[in-house]
C-alpha positions in Angstrom: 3.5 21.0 13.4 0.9 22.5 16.3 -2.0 20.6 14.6 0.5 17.4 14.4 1.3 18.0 18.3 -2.2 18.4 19.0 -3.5 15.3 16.6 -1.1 13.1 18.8 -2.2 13.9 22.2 -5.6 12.8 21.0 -4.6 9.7 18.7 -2.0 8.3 21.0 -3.9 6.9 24.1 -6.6 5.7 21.7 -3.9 3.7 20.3 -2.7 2.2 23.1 -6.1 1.8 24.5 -6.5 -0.9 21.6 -3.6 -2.0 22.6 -0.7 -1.1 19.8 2.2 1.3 19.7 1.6 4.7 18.2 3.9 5.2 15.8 3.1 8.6 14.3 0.9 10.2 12.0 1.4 12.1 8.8 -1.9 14.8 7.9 -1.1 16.1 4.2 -3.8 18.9 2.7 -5.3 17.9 -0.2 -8.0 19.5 -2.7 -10.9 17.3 -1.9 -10.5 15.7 1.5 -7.4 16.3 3.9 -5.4 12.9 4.7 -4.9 11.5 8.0 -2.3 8.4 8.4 -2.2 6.8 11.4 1.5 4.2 12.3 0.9 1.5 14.4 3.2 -1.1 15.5 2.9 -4.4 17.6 5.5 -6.4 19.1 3.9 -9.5 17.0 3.5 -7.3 13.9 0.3 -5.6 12.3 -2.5 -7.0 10.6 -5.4 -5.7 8.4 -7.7 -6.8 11.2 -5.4 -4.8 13.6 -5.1 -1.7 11.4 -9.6 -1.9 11.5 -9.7 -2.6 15.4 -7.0 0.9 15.8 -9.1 2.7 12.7 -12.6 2.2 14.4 -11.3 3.2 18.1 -9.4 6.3 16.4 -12.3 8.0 14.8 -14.5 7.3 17.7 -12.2 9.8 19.4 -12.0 12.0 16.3 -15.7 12.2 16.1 -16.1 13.3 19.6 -13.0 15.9 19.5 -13.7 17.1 16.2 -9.8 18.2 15.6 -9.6 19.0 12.6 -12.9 20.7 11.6 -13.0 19.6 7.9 -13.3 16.4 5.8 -10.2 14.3 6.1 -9.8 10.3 5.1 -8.5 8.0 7.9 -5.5 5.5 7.0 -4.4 3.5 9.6 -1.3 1.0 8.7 2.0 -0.2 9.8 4.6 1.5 9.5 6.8 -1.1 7.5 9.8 -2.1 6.9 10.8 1.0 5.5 9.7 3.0 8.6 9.9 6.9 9.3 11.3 7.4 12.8 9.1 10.1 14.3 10.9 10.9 17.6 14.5 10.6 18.8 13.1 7.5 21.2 12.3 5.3 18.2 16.0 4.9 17.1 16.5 2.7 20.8 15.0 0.0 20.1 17.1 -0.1 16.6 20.7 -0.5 18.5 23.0 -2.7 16.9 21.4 -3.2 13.7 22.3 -2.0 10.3 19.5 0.1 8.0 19.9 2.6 5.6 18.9 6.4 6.5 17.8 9.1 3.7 18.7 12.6 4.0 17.1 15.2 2.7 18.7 17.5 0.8 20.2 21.0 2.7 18.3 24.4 1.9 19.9 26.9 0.7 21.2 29.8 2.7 20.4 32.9 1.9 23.8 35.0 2.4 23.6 39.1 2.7 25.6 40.8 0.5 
């Protein structure tokens, strides 16, 4: 969660620099190279183009900063229709409207005995 924290003060304001919403981002370890997905969102919607334009201005800044210190392949893309809220802000702009929300199941607790 640190490295998350720390990936979005660096991805955000390139982001908006381009001139899209951030979203979030998702980084998941892998055996070869490390996965870094970038959301972006647009009042008018996303585009392929638009997902290129954010991806280039992203890893100019990742270049420079050097975050993560090992191989890792860029995604950029919407977040969709079936969108992950990443922060308690996101649910505003949802008022009023009707969508489904998954839970995850609950962890055990381990009781003393």
């Amino acid at each position: 969660m640190v490295q998350d924290e720390k990936l979005k003060l660096i991805i955000k304001p390139a982001v908006e620099s381009a001139g899209y919403i951030f979203w979030g981002i998702e980084y998941v370890t892998r055996k070869s190279s490390d996965l870094l997905r970038v959301y972006i969102d647009h009042k008018n919607g996303i585009l392929v183009e638009d997902c290129e334009k954010a991806s280039r201005q992203i890893s100019s800044v990742l270049d420079v900063e050097d975050p993560l210190g090992n191989a890792y392949d860029l995604e950029v893309s919407s977040p969709g229709l079936d969108r992950r809220f990443f922060e308690l802000s996101q649910y505003q702009d949802y008022i009023n409207y009707a969508f489904d929300i998954k839970l995850c199941p609950p962890l055990p607790i381990a009781r003393e005995s």
